[in-house]
N, C-alpha and C positions, 0 to 999 in steps of 0.2 A: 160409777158415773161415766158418760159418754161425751167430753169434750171436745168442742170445733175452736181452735186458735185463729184466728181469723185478720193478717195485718199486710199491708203492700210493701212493709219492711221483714227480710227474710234471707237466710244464707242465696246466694253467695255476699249477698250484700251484708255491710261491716258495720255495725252500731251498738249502742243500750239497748235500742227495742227488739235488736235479732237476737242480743244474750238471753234477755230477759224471757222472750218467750221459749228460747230452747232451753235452756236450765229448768223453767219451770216446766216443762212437758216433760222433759227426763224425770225432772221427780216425782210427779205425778204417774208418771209411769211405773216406778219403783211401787206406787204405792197401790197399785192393781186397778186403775182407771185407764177407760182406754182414749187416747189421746191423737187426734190428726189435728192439719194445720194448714190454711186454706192462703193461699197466697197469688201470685202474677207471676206468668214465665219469666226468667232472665234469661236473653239470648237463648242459646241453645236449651236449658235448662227447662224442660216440656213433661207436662204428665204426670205420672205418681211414679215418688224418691219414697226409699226407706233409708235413713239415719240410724244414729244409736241407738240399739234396747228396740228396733224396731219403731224408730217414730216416722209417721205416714204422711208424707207431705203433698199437698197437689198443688202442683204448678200449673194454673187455669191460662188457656191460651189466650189469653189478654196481655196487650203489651202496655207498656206504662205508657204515659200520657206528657206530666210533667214531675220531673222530679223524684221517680222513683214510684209515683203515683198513679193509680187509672185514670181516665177519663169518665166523671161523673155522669152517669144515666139512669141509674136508679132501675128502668127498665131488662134492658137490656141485655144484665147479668143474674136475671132470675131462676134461668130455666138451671146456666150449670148449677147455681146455688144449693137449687132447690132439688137436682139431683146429687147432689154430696150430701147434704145435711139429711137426705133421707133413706139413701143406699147406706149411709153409717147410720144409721139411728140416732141420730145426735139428742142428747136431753138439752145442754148449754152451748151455747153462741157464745167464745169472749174474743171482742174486738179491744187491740191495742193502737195505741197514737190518735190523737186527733186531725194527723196528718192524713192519716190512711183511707182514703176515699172506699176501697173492700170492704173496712171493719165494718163502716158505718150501714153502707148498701148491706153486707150480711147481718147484720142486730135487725134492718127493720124486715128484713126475709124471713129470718129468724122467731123476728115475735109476731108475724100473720101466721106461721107456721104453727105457732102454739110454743112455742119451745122457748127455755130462760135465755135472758142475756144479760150481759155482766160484758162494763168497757173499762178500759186500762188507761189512765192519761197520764202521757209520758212529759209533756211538756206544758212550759207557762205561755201566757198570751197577753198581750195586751189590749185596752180599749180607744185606743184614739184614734188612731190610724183607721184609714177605710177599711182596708183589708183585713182587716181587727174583728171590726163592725159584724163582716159581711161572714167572717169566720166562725165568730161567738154566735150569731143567728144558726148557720147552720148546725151549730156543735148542740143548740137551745133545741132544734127541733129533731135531731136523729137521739138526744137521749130522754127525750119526752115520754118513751115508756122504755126507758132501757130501767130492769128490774132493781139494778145495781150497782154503783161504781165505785172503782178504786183506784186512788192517787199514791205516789210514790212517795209524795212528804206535807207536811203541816200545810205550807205553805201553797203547794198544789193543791189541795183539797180546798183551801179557801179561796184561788182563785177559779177552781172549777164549778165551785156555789156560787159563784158571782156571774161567772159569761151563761154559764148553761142552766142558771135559774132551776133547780134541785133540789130537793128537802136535802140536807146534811148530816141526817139518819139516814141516807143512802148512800151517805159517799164514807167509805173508809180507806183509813191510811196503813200501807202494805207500803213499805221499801225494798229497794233490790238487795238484792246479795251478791257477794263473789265466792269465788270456790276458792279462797286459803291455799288449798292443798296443791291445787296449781302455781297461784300467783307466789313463790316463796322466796325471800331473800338470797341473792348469793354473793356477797362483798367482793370475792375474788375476784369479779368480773369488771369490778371500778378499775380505771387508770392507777396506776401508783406513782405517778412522776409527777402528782401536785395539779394536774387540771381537773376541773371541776365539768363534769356533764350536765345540761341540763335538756330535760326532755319531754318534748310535747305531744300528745296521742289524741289526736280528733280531728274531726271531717274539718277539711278546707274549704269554710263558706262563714259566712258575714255573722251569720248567729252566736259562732264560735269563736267571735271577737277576732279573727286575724290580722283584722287590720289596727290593732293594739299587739301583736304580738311583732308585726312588721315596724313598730314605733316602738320595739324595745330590743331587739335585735343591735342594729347600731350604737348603740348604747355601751355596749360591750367592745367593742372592735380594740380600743386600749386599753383592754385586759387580756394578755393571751394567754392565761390559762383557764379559761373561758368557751368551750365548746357545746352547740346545742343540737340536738336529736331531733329531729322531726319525721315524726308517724303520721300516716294519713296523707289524703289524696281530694281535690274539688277544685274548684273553679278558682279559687283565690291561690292557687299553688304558684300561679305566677307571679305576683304580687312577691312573694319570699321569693325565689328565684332573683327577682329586681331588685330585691333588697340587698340580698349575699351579693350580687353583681357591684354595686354602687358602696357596698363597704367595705369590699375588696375581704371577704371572710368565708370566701372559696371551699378554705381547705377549713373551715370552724363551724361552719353550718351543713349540715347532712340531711337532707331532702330525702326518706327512705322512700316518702310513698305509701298508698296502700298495700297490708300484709294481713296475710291470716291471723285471725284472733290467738291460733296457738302459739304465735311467734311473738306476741306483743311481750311477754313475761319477758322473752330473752332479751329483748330493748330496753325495757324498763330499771333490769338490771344493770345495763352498762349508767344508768345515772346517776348523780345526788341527790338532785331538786326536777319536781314535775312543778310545770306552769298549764295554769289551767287561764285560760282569759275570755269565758262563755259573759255572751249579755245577758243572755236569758238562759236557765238551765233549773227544771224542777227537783233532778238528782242527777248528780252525776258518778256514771258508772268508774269512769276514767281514775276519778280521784282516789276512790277505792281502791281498785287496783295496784297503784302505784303506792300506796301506804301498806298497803299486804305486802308489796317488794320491800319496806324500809326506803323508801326514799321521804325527804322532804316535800312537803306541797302545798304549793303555793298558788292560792285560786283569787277571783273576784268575787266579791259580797255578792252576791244574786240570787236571787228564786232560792230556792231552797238549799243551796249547799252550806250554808251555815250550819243547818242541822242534821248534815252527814256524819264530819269527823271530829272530834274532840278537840278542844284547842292545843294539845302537845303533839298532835299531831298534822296542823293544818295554821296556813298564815294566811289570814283574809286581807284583803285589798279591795280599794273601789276602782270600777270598771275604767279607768282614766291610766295613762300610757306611766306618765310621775307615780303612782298610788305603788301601780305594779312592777316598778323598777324599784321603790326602795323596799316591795317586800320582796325580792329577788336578790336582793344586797341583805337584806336582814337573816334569807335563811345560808349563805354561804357568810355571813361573820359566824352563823351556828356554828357552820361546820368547819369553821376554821380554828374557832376557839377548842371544838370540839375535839379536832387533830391536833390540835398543840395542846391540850390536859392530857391525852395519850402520851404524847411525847414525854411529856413534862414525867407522867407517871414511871415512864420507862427509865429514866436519867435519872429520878428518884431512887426508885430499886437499886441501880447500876452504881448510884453513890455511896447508898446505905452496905451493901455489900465492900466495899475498898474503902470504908472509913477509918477503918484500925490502920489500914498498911497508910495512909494517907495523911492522919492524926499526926500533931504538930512534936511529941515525943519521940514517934517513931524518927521523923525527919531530923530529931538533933543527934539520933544515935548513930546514922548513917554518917554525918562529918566527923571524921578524926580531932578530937579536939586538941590533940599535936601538931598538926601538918596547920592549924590556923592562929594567928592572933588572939587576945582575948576581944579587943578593941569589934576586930572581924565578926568575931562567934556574936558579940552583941547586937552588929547594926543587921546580919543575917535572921539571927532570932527575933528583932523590934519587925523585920521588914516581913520573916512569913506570917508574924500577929496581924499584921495590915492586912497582906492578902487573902489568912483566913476571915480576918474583919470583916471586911469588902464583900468577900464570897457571899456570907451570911446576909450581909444589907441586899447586896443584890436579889440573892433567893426569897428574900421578903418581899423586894417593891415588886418583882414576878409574881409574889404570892397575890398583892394588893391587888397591880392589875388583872388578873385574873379576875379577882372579888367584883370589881370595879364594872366588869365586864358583863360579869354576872347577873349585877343588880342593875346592866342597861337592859338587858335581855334575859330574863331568868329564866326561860322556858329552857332547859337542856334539849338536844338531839339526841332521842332515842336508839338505843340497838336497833337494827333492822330487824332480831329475831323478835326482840320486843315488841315494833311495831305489826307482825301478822297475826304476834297474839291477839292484841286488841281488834283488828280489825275481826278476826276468828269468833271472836267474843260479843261483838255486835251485831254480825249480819252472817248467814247462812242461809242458803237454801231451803233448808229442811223446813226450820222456821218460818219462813217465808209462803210455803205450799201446804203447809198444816193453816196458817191464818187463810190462802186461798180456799181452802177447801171447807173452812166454818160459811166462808160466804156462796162456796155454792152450796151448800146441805141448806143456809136460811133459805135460799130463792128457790129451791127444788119445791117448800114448803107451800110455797105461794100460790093462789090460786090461778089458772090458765085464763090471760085476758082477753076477752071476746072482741068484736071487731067495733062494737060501740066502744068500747073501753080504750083501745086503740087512736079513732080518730077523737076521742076526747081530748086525750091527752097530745095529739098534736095541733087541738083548735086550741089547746090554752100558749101556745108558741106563738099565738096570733098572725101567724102565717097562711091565713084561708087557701091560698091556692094549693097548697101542700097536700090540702085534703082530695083534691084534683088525684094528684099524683097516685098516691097511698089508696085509693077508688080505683084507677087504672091498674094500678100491683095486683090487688085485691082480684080484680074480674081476669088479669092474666095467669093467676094462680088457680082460680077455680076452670082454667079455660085448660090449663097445664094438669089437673087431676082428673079432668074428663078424660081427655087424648093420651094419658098416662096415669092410673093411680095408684096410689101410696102403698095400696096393698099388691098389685102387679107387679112392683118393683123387685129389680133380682139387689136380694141383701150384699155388702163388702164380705171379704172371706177377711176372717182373721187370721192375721201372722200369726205365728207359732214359735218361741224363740226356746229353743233349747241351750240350754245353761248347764256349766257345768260344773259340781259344787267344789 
C-alpha cells in the first residue's frame, strides 16, 4: 500500500500528533508499505527530508497562517497536492487533527482524485461556544465522504459521532502507543536528600489547563522539599514565570522550555509525580510516557484519559485548582509512606541480624555480678524488661500506623520497573499499525466514488454553498489534467535503503 500522511503538525514541531504520525510511518515502513508525509514549511525547513528507514517528508512552501496552521483556501493548494499524491501514486490520504487545515484540504483532493481516505482525530470539542459551532460544521462537511475514521479513545469516537454526524461503523477506536524501550526507568536519577520532583511536560497554552497549574504552584512554597520541572514552551510561559516571581520559588521551579522529544525521557526521570491539568484531552500521550518512566501521575478527569491508565497507576482529579492539589498531596503521602516501609524494611533486617548480641541474656552476662549489688543487678534487670517492653510496644503502634495508613490510601506505589511493564503490556506500536492496516485493506475494498456520489454526500452537511466550492475544485482539476496529465507525469524515484544484517 501507498500511504500519504497528511497534518500541519509535524517535526520540527513538538506534540502527540508529530509522535503519533512518525511512529506509525516507521512501522509501516517496517512492514514494506511505502510511506510520505505531506506537511507546511517550518522556517528554513523547505522541500523533500528523508528521516528514519527512509521516511519522505515534503515541506510544501506554505507558511502557516495561525497557529501552526494554513490559511484555509480550499483552492489554492490543489495543484501541489495533486502533484504529490500523483508523482507517488498514492492509493490512501490519512489526515490527522481536526486542527489541521492540510489534512482536511488533502482528503477532499484526495477523494475527487479517486483515491481512499481515512482521518485521525486527535482531539475533543465542544458544542456551545461559537467557535464550537462553526468548528463541528466544518469538521461535518470535510468528513462527509471521508471513507473512514479513527479516534484515539471511547470517548473520542463518541464525541466525534456527535459534531461530525457519521455512521459509528465508520469510526473506530485505535489508541497511541509509546516505545517502552525508550521511555525506561532510572531511579538513580531522583535526588536522594529527601526532595520530591515534580514534573510537567506540555504546550504552554490554555487547553492544557495552565492556568490551574499557575494556581497550584504557590501552594507549595511552604514545603521546601518540594521542587517542579517544567517542559514545554507557548504563550502562557509567562504567566509561570509571574508565578515563580511572586512566590519567591526562583530556585524550585525550573522553566526548561521546549526540548527535543529524545530528551524528554532524561526529565522525566529526574521526577516522582507528573501533573497533567489538560481541560480537554482525547488521549494523552504525556501520561503515558511518564508511567513507562515509573513515575506517579496525576492528571484531571477529562475526555478520554480515564481510559488510558489503570487506576494503580494513575490519580484522577477534577479540572478545579483544590481537586488537583489534594491529588498532588495524595500521590507524595504514597511516596512517602512508600520511603519509610523501605526504611522500616531495611532497620528490620538490621535488627533481625544483632538480636542474639542484643537479647536481654546476653546483656546480664556482660555485668560482673561481683563488682555490683544485688539490690543494683535487680532495678538494672526490672529497668532493661522496660525498655525491651517499650521497644516492642512502639514497633507495634509503627506497625498500626503504617496499617492505618494503608487503609486511608490502599493503592501501593509501584516499582518503576513494574510500572514500564504494564505500560509495555497495554500499548505498542506494533499493535497499533497491525489495527491501522485492517482499516486500510477494509477501504482499499470499497468502491471508487464518482463525483455524484461526492457532492451527495456534502449536500446532506446541508451546507449548499459548499457545493459551489467542491464544483470549482472539480473544474480546476479537470483544467490541471488537461495542461498536465496523470499519465505525463514523471513518477517519484524510490529510496533504496541498504541494511545491514
Amino acid at each position: 500500500m501507498r500511504i500519504c500522511m497528511v497534518t500541519d503538525f509535524f517535526y520540527p514541531s513538538i506534540g502527540g500528533v508529530e509522535e503519533h504520525v512518525f511512529n506509525l510511518s516507521q512501522i509501516l515502513l517496517l512492514h514494506g508499505h511505502k510511506v510520505i508525509i505531506l506537511t507546511h514549511s517550518y522556517g528554513n525547513c523547505k522541500g523533500i527530508r528523508y528521516l528514519t528507514n527512509g521516511l519522505k517528508v515534503y515541506y510544501l512552501p506554505i507558511k502557516p497562517f495561525y497557529n501552526q496552521c494554513i490559511l484555509p483556501t480550499m483552492l489554492c493548494q490543489i495543484p501541489l497536492v495533486r502533484c504529490v499524491l500523483l508523482r507517488e501514486c498514492i492509493d490512501i490520504v490519512h489526515g490527522h487533527s481536526a486542527f489541521s487545515t492540510l489534512a482536511h484540504e488533502a482528503m477532499i483532493i484526495g477523494s475527487m482524485l479517486g483515491l481512499r481516505t481515512v482521518f485521525t482525530d486527535h482531539s475533543l470539542f465542544g458544542f456551545a461556544d461559537l467557535s464550537a459551532v462553526f468548528t463541528n460544521k466544518m469538521l461535518q462537511i470535510d468528513l462527509a465522504n471521508v471513507n473512514h475514521c479513527i479516534c484515539v479513545s471511547h470517548i473520542g469516537k463518541e464525541n466525534t459521532v456527535l459534531r461530525a454526524h457519521i455512521p459509528k461503523e465508520k469510526v473506530s477506536v485505535i489508541p497511541n502507543a509509546v516505545d517502552t524501550a525508550l521511555f525506561t526507568p532510572d531511579p538513580s536519577k531522583r535526588p536522594t536528600n529527601g526532595t520530591i520532583n515534580i514534573v510537567v511536560a506540555s504546550r504552554l497554552v490554555y487547553r492544557k489547563g495552565i492556568d490551574l497549574l499557575a494556581g497550584l504552584i504557590p501552594r507549595f512554597r511552604h514545603i521546601p522539599n518540594i521542587n517542579f520541572i517544567i517542559v514545554g514552551d507557548g504563550p502562557k510561559r509567562d504567566l509561570l514565570e509571574e508565578v515563580r516571581e511572586k512566590a519567591n520559588m526562583q530556585n524550585r521551579v525550573e522553566l526548561i522550555g521546549a526540548v527535543e522529544h529524545s530528551q524528554v525521557r532524561d526529565i522525566l526521570v529526574r521526577g516522582h509525580i507528573f501533573v497533567n491539568t489538560s481541560l480537554t484531552e482525547a488521549y494523552c500521550m504525556a501520561i503515558v510516557e511518564a508511567a513507562s518512566c515509573g513515575l506517579q501521575v496525576v492528571s484531571t478527569r477529562v475526555g478520554g484519559i480515564p481510559e488510558v491508565l489503570p487506576k494503580n497507576l494513575i490519580i484522577l482529579t477534577e479540572p478545579e485548582i483544590d481537586s488537583v492539589h489534594k491529588g498532588v498531596l495524595k500521590a507524595i503521602k504514597r511516596y512517602t509512606n512508600f520511603s519509610v516501609k523501605q526504611r522500616q524494611d531495611i532497620s528490620v533486617e538490621c535488627y533481625d541480624e544483632t538480636k542474639t548480641d542484643m537479647s536481654l541474656p546476653n546483656y546480664r552476662h556482660i555485668v560482673s555480678t561481683s563488682t555490683l549489688s544485688q539490690n543494683t543487678q535487680k532495678r538494672m534487670l526490672t529497668s532493661s524488661k522496660k525498655c525491651h517492653k517499650n521497644a516492642k510496644a512502639s514497633e507495634k503502634e509503627s506497625k498500626q500506623l503504617f496499617c492505618i495508613q494503608n487503609l486511608e490510601d490502599d493503592i501501593p506505589v509501584l516499582c518503576p520497573y513494574k510500572c514500564n511493564e504494564i505500560v509495555a503490556s497495554l500499548y505498542n506500536w506494533e499493535n497499533v499499525t497491525q489495527r491501522t492496516e485492517k482499516v486500510y485493506t477494509r477501504i482499499l475494498a470499497e468502491p471508487e466514488k464518482t463525483l455524484g456520489d461526492l457532492l451527495y454526500g456534502y449536500l446532506r452537511s446541508k451546507v449548499w454553498p459548499f457545493l459551489l466550492v467542491i464544483s470549482m475544485a472539480h473544474i480546476l482539476l479537470l483544467f490541471l489534467e488537461y495542461i498536465r496529465p496523470r499519465r505525463c507525469m514523471e513518477k517519484a524515484k524510490e529510496l533504496t535503503l541498504l541494511r545491514k544484517n
